[in-house]
C-alpha positions, 0 to 999 in steps of 0.5 A: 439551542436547536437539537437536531432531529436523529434522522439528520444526525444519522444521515450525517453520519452515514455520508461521512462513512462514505465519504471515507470510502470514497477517499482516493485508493493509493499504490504501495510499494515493497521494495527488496532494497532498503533504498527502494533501489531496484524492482518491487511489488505493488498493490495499485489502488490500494484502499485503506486499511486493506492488506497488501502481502506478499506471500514469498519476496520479503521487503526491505523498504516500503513507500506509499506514492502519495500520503495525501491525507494518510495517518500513517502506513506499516510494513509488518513481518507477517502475511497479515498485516498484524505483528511484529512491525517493521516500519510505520511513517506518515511522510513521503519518500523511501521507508527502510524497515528495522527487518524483512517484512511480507504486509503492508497497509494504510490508515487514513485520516479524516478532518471534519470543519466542526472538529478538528481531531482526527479520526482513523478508518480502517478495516479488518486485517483479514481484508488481505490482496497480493500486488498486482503490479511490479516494478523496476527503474532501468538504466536510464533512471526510468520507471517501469510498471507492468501488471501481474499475470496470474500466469507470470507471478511466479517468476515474477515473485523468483525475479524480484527476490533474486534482483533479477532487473533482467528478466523483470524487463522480459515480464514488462515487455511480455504484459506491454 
């Protein structure tokens, strides 16, 4: 049997600590209606195991728009992506939660040819960003998505709890 130097062993695992990095960020969705109907909040390129909050429109329902490679994401009651949880899935499509919930984040998993269990990355809850985009589906079944302004963020956050699609569109059309 031939041993690897340790220089070689650390080496790997160092790329494999970056290529954890550098898996794809992805944009989750809070969504005020448990059918993900209506405006939500998003945070775009998100990365794993970072914490997306909001700090006043509670969610309904929460949706990842790709869990490639994802072991699961959580919807979590507080601002902190820390108890109690309100919803974890590991599959596409709309998850309503059990209650209202303010956080939101995702682990990842990583699978190597030489093993095949999976590992999870993460990173410390403390790592916390509010969305930067919201969104909304008009009338004619078309998505929108438009970036927050620091200027508009209020009335984006008052808009969104109200289910105000209206003045979400003015917003939209303002950042166009």
């Amino acid at each position: 049997m031939k041993l690897l130097p340790a220089a070689t062993i650390a080496t790997t695992v160092v790329l494999l600590q970056n290529a954890v990095g550098l898996v794809s960020a992805l944009d989750m969705r809070f969504y005020t209606a448990l059918n993900c109907a209506g405006g939500w909040l998003q945070c775009g390129n998100l990365p794993a195991g970072v914490c997306c909050y909001s700090p006043t429109v509670p969610a309904a329902a929460l949706m990842l728009t790709s869990v490639s490679g994802v072991a699961d994401f959580s919807g979590w009651g507080s601002q902190s992506c820390t108890g109690p949880l309100a919803v974890r899935a590991s599959s596409t499509g709309c998850k309503p939660a059990s209650f209202a919930f303010y956080s939101g984040n995702y682990r990842y998993s990583i699978s190597t040819a030489t093993t095949t269990t999976s590992r999870l990355a993460t990173r410390a809850p403390s790592d916390c960003i509010e969305p930067d985009s919201f969104g909304f589906v008009d009338e004619n079944g078309k998505e929108h998505i438009a970036k927050i302004t620091e200027g508009k963020r209020k009335e984006i956050y008052a808009a969104l709890g109200k289910g105000d699609v209206a003045t979400l569109k003015v917003e939209a059309a303002a950042t166009a």
